[in-house]
C-alpha positions, 0 to 999 in steps of 0.5 A: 500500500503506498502513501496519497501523494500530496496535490501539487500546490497552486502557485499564488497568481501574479499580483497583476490578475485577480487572486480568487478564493484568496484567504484572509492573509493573502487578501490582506497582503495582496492589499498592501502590495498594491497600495495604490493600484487602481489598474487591474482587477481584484477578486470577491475574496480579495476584496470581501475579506479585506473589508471584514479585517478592517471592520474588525480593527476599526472596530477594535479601535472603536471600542478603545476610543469610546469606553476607554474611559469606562473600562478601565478608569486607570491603566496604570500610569495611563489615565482614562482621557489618555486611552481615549486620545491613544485611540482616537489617535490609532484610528486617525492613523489607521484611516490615513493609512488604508484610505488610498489603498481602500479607493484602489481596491474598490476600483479594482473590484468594480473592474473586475465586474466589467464596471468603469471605477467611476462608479465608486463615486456613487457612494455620495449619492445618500441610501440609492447609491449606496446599495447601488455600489454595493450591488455593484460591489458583489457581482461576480467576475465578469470575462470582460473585464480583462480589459483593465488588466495590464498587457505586456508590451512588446519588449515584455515590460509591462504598460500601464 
């Protein structure tokens, strides 16, 4: 009797494709590698769970920010304002940090859809616009929108 071999892993797909059924980390790096990337295309998974670890951590940050103070009245040195400040603090860095890569990815995902990133906008328009662009947000892939992918030029660089 011989031992199952082990299915041959399935290399991550470049950065410049979608990456479906991304897990968690990889969304979250993927992310962060293509900080400001709005060409291209990024995948439900990618885009879905970088949304639920930013929920978390703004949520986490807005747990500190609002009952700080209620929590814990002294931490140690740390007085009850001075959590509160510390997590007003973390948050305004976590907004600045993520904004711009937040904008690219929403972008990249209508992209994928085979929708223009203009539409992003549509989140201004109070309640309609809203559910419009999350609809828009869930769709599936669309073939069609290959054509926001990067092509190689002749000499093999990439053109964006």
């Amino acid at each position: 009797m011989t031992a199952p071999t082990p299915a041959l892993a399935v290399p991550d797909p470049p950065l410049s494709l979608p990456h479906y059924g991304a897990s968690p980390r990889v969304a979250v790096q993927r992310f962060f590698k293509k900080y400001a990337t709005t060409s291209g295309r990024a995948s439900r998974s990618e885009f879905w769970w970088w949304v639920l670890v930013s929920g978390i951590v703004c949520s986490l940050l807005n747990i500190l920010m609002t009952s700080g103070g209620r929590v814990y009245p002294s931490l140690g040195h740390l007085t009850a304002e001075q959590v509160v400040a510390i997590g007003y603090a973390l948050f305004l860095l976590w907004v600045v940090v993520t904004a711009i890569p937040s904008i690219a990815l929403g972008v990249r995902r209508l992209h994928d859809a085979n929708e223009s990133g203009w539409l992003l906008l549509t989140i201004a328009i109070p309640v309609v616009g809203q559910l419009v662009l999350l609809f828009l947000l869930i769709l599936g892939p669309n073939a069609e929108g290959r054509r926001y992918d990067e092509a190689p030029s002749d000499d093999g660089a990439i053109r964006s």
